[in-house]
C-alpha positions in Angstrom: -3.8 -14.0 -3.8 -1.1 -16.5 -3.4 -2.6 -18.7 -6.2 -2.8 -15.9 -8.4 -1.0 -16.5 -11.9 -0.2 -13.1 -12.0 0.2 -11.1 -8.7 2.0 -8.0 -9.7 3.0 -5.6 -12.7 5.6 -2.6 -12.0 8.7 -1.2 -14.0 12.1 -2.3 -14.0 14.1 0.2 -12.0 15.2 3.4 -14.1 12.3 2.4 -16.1 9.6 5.6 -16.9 6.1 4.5 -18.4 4.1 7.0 -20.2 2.8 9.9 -19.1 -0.6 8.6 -19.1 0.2 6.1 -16.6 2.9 7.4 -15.2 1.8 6.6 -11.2 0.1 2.9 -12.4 3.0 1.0 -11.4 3.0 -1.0 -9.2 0.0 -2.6 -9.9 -1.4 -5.2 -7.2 -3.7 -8.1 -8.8 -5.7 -9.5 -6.2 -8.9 -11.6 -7.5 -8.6 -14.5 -10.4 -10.9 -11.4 -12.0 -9.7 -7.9 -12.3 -12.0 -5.4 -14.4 -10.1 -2.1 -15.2 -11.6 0.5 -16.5 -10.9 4.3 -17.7 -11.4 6.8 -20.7 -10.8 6.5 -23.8 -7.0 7.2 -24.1 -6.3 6.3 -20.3 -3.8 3.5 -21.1 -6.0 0.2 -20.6 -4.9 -1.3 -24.3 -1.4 0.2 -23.6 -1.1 -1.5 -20.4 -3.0 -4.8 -21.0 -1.3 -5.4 -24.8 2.2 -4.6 -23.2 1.2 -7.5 -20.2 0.4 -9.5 -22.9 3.7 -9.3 -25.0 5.3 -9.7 -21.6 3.4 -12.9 -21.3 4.9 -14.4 -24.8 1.5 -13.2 -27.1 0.8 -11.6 -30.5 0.4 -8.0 -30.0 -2.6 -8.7 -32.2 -4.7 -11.3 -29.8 -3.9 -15.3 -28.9 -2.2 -17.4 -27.1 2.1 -18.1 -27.0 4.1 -18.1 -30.1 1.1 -17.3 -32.4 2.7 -15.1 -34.2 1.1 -13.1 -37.0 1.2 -9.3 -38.5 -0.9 -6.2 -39.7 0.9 -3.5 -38.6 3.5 -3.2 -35.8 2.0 -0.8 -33.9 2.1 -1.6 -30.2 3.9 0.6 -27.0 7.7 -0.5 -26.5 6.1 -0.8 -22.6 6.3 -4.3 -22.7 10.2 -4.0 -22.6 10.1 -1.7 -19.4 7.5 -4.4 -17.2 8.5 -6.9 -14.4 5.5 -9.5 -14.0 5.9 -11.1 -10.5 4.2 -15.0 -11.3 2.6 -16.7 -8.0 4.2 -20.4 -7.3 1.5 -22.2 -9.4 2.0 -22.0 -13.1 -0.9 -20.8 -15.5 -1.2 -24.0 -18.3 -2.8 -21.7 -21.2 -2.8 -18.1 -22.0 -4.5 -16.3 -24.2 -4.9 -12.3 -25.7 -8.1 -11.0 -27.2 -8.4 -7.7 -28.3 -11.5 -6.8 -30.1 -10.3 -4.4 -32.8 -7.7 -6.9 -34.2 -10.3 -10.1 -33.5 -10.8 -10.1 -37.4 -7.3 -10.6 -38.2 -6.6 -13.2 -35.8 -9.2 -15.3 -37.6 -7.7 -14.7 -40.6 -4.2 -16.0 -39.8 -6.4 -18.9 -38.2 -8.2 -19.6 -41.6 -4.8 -19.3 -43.7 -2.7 -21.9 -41.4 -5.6 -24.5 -41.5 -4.9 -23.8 -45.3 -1.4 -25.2 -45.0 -0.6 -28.8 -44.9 -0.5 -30.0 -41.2 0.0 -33.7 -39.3 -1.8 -32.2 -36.4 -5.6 -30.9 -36.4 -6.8 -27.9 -37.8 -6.3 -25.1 -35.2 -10.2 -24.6 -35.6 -10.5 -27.8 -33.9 -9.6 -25.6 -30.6 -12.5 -22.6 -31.2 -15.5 -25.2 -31.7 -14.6 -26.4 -35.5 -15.9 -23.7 -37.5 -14.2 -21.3 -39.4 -14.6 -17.9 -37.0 -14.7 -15.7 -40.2 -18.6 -18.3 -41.3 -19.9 -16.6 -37.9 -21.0 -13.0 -36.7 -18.3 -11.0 -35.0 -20.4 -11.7 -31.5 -20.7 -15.4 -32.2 -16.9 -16.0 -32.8 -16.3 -14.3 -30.0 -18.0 -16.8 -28.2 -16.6 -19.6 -29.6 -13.6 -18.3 -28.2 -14.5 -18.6 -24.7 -16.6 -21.4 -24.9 -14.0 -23.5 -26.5 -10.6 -22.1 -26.3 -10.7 -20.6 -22.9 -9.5 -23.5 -20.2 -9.2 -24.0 -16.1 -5.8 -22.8 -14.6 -5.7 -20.6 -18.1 -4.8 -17.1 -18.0 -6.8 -14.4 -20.2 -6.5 -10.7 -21.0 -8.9 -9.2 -22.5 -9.1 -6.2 -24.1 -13.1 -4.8 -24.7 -14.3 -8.3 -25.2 -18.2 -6.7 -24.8 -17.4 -4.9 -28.1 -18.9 -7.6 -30.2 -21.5 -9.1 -28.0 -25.0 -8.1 -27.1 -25.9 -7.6 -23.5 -27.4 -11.4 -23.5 -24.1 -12.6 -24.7 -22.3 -10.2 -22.1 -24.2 -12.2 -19.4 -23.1 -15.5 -21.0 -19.7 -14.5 -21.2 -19.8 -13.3 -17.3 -21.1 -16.3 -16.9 -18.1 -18.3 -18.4 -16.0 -16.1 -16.9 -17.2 -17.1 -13.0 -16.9 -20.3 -14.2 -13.2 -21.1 -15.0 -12.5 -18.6 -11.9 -13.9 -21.0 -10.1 -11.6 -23.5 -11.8 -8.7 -21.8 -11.1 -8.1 -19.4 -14.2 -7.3 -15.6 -13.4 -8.9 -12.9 -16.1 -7.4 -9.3 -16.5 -10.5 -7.1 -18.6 -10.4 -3.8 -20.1 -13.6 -2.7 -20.2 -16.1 0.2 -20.6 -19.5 -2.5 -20.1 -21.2 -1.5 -16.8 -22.3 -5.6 -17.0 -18.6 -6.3 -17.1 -17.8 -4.1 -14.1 -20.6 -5.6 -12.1 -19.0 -8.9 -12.0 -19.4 -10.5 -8.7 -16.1 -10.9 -6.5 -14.2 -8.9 -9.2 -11.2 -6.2 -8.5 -12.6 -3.2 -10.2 -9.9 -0.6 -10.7 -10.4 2.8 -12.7 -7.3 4.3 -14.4 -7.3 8.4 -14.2 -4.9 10.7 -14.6 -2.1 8.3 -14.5 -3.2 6.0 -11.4 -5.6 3.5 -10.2 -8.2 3.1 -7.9 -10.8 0.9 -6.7 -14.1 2.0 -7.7 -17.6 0.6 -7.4 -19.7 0.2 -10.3 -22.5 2.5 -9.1 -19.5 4.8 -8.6 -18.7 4.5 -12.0 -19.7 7.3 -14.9 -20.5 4.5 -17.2 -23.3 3.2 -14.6 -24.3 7.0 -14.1 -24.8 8.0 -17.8 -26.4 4.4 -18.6 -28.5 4.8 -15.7 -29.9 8.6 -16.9 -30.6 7.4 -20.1 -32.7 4.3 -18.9 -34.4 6.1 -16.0 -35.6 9.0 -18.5 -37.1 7.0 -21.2 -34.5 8.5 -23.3 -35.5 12.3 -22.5 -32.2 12.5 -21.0 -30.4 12.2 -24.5 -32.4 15.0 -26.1 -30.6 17.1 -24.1 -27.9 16.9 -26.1 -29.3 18.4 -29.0 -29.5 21.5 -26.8 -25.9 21.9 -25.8 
């Protein structure tokens, strides 16, 4: 734990966090890879974009002082969170979050569009324009290319784009680089995802965390129905 980027998130004292996480904090990170999962509505983008604004990124995905603009929409939790930091400092950090991956590339495509001494910041996702590829294959040029040792991600749904074949590559990368030294915080609802060996998988309900197995999980019980029956288990539904 001690090399851990990242080792703690609570609130500042007098500090109240939303109801929906009200008796999260403080949260204890413990592996370079921490897979949280929850419900919709649960508070894992609310809690993961306001780490990431903590951290100096866009509310709308990548890395320090890239700063771009839809809609200013995130939580004001960011200004309530304390981040305890191990000694070692992270060298790269970076915030994807899949329903605002589109406009990220787009602010990408329009500053290569502006005149520039340095390279084109393309250069640093595998040289092509994101918006030439599918959603699924930017995404991994992301991880393949952008995503560095001693780096430290969080990652907001980052299955939403990618098949389950890709999901494996990108588990793949990810035990990689931890390896390496980088530390990942996910936000997921991908029973692949939870299943990632060595991980710290943590389920947010009804305001608070705990550890949780996949198997244990009710994304791994309703996939696992559905696959077992042939599909007879969804025809059920037409009859409630």
């Amino acid at each position: 734990m001690k090399s851990l980027f990242l080792q703690q998130i609570r609130l500042k004292p007098g500090e109240v966090a939303p109801h929906f996480i009200n008796s999260l904090f403080p949260l204890q990170l413990v592996s370079p890879i921490t897979v949280i999962i929850g419900e919709n509505g649960s508070g894992k983008s609310t809690l993961l974009e306001s780490v990431a604004i903590k951290l100096g990124c866009n509310p709308e995905g990548g890395g320090k002082n890239f700063n771009f603009i839809t809609e200013n929409t995130h939580s004001p939790l960011h200004n309530s969170l304390i981040l305890s930091k191990g000694y070692a400092r992270e060298t790269d950090v970076f915030f994807y979050r899949a329903e605002t991956f589109y406009n990220f590339n787009t602010a990408i495509r329009q500053l290569d569009q502006e005149p520039s001494f340095g390279p084109e910041i393309k250069t640093y996702y595998g040289g092509r324009d994101m918006h030439s590829m599918s959603h699924g294959e930017a995404m991994e040029a992301l991880f393949q290319n952008r995503f560095k040792a001693k780096g430290l991600y969080i990652l907001d749904e980052p299955e939403a784009s990618l098949s389950p074949l890709r999901q494996l590559t990108f588990i793949r990368r990810v035990l990689e680089l931890a390896q390496k030294g980088a530390q990942f915080v996910i936000a997921t609802h991908s029973p692949l995802i939870m299943s990632i060996p060595g991980c710290d998988l943590l389920e947010i309900s009804e305001g608070r965390s705990e550890k949780i197995s996949p198997e244990e999980t009710d994304a791994y019980a309703i996939y696992k129905a559905v696959i077992n029956s042939s599909g007879e288990f969804i025809k059920t539904l037409e009859n409630e």
